[in-house]
N, C-alpha and C positions, 0 to 999 in steps of 0.2 A: 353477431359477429364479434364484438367485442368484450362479450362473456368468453367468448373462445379464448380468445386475445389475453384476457386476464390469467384465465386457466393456466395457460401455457409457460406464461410470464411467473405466475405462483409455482408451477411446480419444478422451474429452470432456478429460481432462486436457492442460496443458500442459508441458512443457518445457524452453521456450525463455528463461524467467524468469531471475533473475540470484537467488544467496541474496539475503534481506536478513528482519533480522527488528525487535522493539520498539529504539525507540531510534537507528536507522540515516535517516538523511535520505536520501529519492528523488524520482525523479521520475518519472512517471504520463504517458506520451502517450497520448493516448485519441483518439480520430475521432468526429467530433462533423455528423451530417450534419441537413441543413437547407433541405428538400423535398428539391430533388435535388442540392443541393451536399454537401460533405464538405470540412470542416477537420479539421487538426490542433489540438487545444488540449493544453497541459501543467498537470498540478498538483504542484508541489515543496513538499514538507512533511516531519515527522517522524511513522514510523510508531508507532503507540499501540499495536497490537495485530496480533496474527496468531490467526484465530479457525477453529476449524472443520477439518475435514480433506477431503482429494480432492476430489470435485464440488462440495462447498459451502463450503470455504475461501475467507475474506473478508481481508480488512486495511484497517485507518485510518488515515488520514490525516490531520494536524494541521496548519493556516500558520496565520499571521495576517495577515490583509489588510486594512490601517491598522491600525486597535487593535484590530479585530473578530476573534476565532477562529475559523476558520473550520474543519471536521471534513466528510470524505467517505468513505464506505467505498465500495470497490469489490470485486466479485468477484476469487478469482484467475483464473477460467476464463471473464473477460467477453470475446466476441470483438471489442468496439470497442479492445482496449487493444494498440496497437501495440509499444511496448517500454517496460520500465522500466530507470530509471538511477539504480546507488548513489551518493549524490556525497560522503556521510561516512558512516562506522559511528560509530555510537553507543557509548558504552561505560553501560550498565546497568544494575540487579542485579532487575529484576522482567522478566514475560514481560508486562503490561498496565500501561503508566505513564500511567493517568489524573490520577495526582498532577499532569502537567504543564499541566491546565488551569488552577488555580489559580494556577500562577505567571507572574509579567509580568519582563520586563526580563532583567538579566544571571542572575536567577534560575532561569530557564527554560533556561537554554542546558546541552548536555548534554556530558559531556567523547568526545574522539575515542578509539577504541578503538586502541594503539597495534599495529601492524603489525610 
């Protein structure tokens, strides 16, 4: 039963993902359909957290759009999510930086991890 279990689990996962974990800014193209159309929309923000393992591995997402914060978790294994894109790594030192709601302005900004 739980070779099944695994099976099922191995062939639900994805792949094709890029690393990225807390602290690394991305961006999210998701398909977003509407009766029977289908767009593309994007969400670029800084991720908060990487939660969960194999099938139910989640991650958050943090922007601010105007002054308002805005947070979205997405599965890792949603099928509307077309590609993600690292566009800075973060540099650190927790695996959950909820600290970053609190702060506003140059406060917030996180340093680049140097390559």
């Amino acid at each position: 039963m739980m070779d099944l279990l695994k099976y099922v689990q191995d062939s639900v996962t994805r792949n094709d993902l890029p690393e990225f974990g807390a602290g690394d800014t991305i961006t999210v193209y998701y398909e977003i359909r509407e009766g029977n159309k289908t767009r593309t929309q994007f969400f670029r923000g800084v991720v908060l957290q990487r939660r969960g393992a194999g099938v139910t591995e989640t991650f958050t997402i943090r922007k601010i759009s105007g002054t308002v914060g805005v947070e979205r978790i997405f599965p890792i294994n949603l099928p509307t999510i077309q590609k993600i894109e690292v566009n800075k790594r973060g540099k650190v030192r927790r695996a959950r930086i909820f600290y970053l709601r609190e702060l506003t302005g140059k406060k917030a900004r996180i340093k680049e991890k140097r390559s």
